[in-house]
TORKE-950580 format. One record per residue (C-alpha): residue in three letters; x, y, z. Coordinates in steps of 0.1 Angstrom, whole numbers, padded with zeros to 4 digits, always signed. Example, Ala and Ser with C-alpha at 12.3 -4.5 7.8 and 13.67 -1.06 7.14 Angstrom:
ALA+0123-0045+0078 SER+0137-0011+0071 
***
This chain:
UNK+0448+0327+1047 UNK+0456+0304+1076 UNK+0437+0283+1105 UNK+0432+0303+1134 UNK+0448+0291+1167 UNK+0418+0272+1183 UNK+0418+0256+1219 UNK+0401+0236+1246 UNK+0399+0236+1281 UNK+0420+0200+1301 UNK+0404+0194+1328 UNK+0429+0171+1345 UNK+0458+0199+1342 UNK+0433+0232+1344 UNK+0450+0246+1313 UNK+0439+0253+1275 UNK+0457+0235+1256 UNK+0462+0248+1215 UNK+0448+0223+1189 UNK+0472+0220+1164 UNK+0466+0210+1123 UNK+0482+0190+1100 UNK+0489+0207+1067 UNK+0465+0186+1045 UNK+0439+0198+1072 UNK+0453+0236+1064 UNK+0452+0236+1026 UNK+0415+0221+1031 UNK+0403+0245+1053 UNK+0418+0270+1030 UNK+0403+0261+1000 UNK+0369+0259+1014 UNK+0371+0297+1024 UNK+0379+0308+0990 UNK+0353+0285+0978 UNK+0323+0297+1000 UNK+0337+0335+0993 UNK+0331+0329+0957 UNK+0296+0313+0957 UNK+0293+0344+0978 UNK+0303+0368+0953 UNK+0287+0347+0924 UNK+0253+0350+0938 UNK+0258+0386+0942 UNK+0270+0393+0905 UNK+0242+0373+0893 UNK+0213+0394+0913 UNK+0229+0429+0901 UNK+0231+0412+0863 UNK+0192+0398+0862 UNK+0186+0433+0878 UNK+0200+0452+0852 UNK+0198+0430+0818 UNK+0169+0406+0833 UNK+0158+0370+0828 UNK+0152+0353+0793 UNK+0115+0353+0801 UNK+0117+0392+0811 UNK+0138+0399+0781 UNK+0116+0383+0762 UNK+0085+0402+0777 UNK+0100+0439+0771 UNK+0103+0430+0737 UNK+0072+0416+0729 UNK+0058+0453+0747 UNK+0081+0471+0724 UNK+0068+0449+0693 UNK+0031+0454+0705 UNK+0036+0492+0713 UNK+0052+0500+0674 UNK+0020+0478+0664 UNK-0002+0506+0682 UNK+0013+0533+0666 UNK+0012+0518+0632 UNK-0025+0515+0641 UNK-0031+0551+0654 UNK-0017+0557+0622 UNK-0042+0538+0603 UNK-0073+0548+0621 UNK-0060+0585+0609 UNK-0059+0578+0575 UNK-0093+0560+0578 UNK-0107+0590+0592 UNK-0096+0611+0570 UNK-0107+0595+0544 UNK-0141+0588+0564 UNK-0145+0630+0560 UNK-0135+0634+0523 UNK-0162+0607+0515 UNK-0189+0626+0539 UNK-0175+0662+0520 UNK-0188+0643+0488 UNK-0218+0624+0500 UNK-0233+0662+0510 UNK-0217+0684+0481 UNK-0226+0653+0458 UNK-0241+0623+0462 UNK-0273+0642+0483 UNK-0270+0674+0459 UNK-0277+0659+0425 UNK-0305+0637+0441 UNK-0326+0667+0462 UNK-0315+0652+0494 UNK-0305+0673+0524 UNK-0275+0677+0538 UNK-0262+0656+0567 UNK-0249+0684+0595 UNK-0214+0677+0607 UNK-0233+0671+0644 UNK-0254+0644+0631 UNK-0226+0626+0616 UNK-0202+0625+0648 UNK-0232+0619+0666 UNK-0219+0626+0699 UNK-0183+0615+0694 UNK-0164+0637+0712 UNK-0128+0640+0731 UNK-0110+0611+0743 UNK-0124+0596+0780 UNK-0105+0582+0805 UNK-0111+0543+0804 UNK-0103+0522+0835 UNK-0094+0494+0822 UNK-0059+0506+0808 UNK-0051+0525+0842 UNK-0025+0492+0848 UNK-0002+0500+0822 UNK+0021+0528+0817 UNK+0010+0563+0814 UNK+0021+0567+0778 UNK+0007+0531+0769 UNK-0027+0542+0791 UNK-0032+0570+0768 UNK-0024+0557+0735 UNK-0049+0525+0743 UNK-0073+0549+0755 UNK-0070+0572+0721 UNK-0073+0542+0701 UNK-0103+0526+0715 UNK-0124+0558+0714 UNK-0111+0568+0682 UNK-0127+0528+0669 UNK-0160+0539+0684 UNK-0164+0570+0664 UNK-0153+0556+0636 UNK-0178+0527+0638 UNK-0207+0557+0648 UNK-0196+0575+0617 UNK-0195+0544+0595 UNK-0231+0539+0603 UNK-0241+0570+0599 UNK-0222+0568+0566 UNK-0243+0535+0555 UNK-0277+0548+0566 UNK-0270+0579+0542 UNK-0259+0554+0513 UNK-0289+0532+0517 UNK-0312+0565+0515 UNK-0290+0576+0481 UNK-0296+0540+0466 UNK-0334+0544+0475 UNK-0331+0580+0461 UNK-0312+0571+0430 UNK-0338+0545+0417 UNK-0363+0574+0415 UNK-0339+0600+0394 UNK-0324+0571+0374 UNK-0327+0594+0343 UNK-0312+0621+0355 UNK-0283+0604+0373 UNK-0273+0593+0336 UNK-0272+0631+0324 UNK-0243+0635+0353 UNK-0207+0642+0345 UNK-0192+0611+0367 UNK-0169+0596+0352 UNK-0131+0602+0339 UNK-0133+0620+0301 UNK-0101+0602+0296 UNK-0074+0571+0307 UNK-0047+0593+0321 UNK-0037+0602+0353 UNK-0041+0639+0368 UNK-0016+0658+0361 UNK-0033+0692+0381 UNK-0060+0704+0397 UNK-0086+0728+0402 UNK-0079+0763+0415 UNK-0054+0793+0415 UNK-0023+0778+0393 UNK+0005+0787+0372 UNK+0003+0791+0337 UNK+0040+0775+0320 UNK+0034+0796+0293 UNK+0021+0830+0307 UNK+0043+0827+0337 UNK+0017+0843+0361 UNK-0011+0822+0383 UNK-0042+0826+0373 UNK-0078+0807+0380 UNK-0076+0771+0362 UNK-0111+0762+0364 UNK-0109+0725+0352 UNK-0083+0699+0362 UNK-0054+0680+0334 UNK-0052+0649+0326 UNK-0023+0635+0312 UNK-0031+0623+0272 UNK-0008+0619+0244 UNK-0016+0634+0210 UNK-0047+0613+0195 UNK-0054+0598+0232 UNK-0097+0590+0229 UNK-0118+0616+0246 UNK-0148+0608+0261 UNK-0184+0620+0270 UNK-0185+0617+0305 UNK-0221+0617+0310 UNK-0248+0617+0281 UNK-0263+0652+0269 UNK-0261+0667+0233 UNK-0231+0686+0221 UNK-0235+0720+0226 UNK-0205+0739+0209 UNK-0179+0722+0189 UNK-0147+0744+0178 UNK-0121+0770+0187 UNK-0118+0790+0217 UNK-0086+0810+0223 UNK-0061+0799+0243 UNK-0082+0767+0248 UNK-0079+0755+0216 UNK-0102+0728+0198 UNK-0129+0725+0222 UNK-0161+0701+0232 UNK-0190+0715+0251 UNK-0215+0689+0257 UNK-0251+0703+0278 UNK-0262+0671+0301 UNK-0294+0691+0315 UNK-0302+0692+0347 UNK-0278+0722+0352 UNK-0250+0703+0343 UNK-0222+0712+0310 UNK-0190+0700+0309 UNK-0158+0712+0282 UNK-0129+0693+0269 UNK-0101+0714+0257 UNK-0069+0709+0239 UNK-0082+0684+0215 UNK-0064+0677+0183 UNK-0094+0662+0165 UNK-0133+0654+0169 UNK-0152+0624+0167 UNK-0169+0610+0139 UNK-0207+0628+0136 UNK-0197+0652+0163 UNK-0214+0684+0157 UNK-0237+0706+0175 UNK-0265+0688+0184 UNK-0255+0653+0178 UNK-0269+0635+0213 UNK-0242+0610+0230 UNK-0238+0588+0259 UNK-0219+0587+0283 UNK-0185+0568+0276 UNK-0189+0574+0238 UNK-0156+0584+0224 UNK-0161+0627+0210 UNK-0130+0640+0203 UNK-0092+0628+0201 UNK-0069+0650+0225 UNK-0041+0670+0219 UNK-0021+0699+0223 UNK-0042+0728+0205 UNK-0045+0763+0218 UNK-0016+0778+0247 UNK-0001+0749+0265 UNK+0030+0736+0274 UNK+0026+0700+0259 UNK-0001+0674+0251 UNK-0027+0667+0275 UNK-0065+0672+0282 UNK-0078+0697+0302 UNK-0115+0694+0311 UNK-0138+0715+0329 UNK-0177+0711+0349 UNK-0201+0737+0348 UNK-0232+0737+0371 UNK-0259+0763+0363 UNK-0231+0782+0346 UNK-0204+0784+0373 UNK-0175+0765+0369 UNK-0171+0735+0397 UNK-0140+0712+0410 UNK-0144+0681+0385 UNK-0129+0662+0411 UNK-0163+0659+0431 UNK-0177+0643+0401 UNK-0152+0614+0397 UNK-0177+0589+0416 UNK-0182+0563+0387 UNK-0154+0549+0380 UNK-0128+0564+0404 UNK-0122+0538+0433 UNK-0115+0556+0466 UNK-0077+0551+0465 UNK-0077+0564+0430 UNK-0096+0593+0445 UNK-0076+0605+0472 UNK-0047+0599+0450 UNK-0062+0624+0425 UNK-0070+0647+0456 UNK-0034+0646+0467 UNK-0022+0656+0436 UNK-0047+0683+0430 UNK-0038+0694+0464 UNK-0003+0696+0462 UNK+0005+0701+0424 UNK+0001+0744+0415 UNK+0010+0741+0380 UNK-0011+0738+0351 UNK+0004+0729+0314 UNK-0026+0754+0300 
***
């Protein structure tokens, strides 16, 4: 690129007259033209970059949303769980806790006391639609939850008052594990490894190795102590009240256990085993209440912390074979 031809006007001759440069005065002029072009082209390239990849700060900004919106999630995730866990404990609280003690039942519309779907809240209408709703979803899912919670408390203060009247007949009740092993299956249609058919198993397994301790799980006075069939070497202990539980698959009993000997709950009956038709050692162990068999799972309360519980309930759920 070159100087254009510039002129000016002589007033003595009448003429325009060209101006003419030197060639340090060209190479000058020059240079600031491709300078000026390239600030010019600089300042565009940097608009369409901040445009598209954005300043520190905003980069910074999206992903602190990205951080806070995998946080939300994790915590929708949690608040399910919670509630979940929230019902399984009210299932128990009204086939359970307010059964054995007279009480009645809490009706699922008193316990979401008017919870309901999710509303609209104003106060999240600046964000995103997608971030809008799962703020909105997670605030009203913490109210219910706190609504449920105290409706939860308000039953377990009027168990505790109940409890202290019925103290003797809250010791009679199968509650806690009759042995230290894990469960191994549940309660309900499952198949037999032996038979190879399903069939009703109306107690749950525990896992026990041969000589494992057995124990009462709630005091009463020993009601049969022998062979049954397929069962085995069996312990059937009456607790009163309605209440008779049977360990099964034992491979020995415990000192002075006959019928009629009275125990206590945790006193050690019986040794397990692998007696009668099973597939290996363990303990199978079975609740009665006024003579129909029940899900022993529902009385786990005593010693059986909640994570314990739902882990047992998992299991049960999921596992549908039996080893007897």
């Amino acid at each position: 690129m070159s100087l254009e031809n510039h002129y000016y006007y002589d007033e003595k001759s009448c003429e325009f007259i060209p101006i003419s440069y030197n060639r340090k005065e060209q190479v000058i002029y020059n240079l600031s033209i491709w300078i000026l072009t390239g600030i010019v082209f600089a300042g565009i390239g940097i608009i369409l970059l901040s445009t598209k990849i954005g300043t520190p700060a905003e980069l910074a900004l999206k992903a602190e949303n990205e951080a806070l919106s995998e946080q939300l999630e994790s915590t929708k995730g949690a608040l399910v769980e919670l509630d979940e866990s929230l019902e399984e404990l009210a299932n128990r609280d009204n086939e359970v806790y307010r059964s054995i003690l007279g009480l009645n039942e809490i009706s699922l519309d008193e316990r979401q006391a008017g919870t309901g779907g999710v509303n609209p809240n104003e106060e999240f209408d600046i964000y995103s639609k997608s971030t809008a709703e799962l703020l909105s979803w997670t605030s009203n899912k913490v109210e219910t939850l706190e609504r449920r919670i105290g409706i939860q408390n308000l039953s377990f203060e009027e168990i505790k008052n109940q409890y202290n009247l019925n103290r003797d007949k809250l010791k009679h009740i199968p509650a806690i594990k009759p042995g230290s092993g894990i469960l191994i299956s549940g309660y309900g249609l499952r198949f037999h490894p032996v038979l190879q058919y399903s069939r009703p198993h109306n107690g749950v397994d525990f896992r026990a190795e041969i000589g494992s301790p057995v124990y009462a799980t709630g005091d009463g006075t020993i009601k049969y102590a022998g062979r049954r069939g397929n069962l085995g070497r069996i312990v059937i202990i009456d607790h009163g009240y309605g209440f008779e539980t049977l360990y099964a698959h034992l491979s020995a009993y415990g000192n002075g256990i006959k019928v009629g000997t009275e125990v206590k709950r945790g006193e050690e009956i019986a040794k397990s085993g692998n007696s009668g038709l099973v597939e290996g050692p363990h303990l199978h162990y079975e609740v009665h209440l006024n003579g129909i068999a029940v899900d022993p799972l529902l009385y786990l309360f005593a010693d059986t912390s909640p994570e314990e519980y739902m882990m047992f309930r998992r299991i049960s759920e999921t596992n549908v074979n039996s080893l007897d």
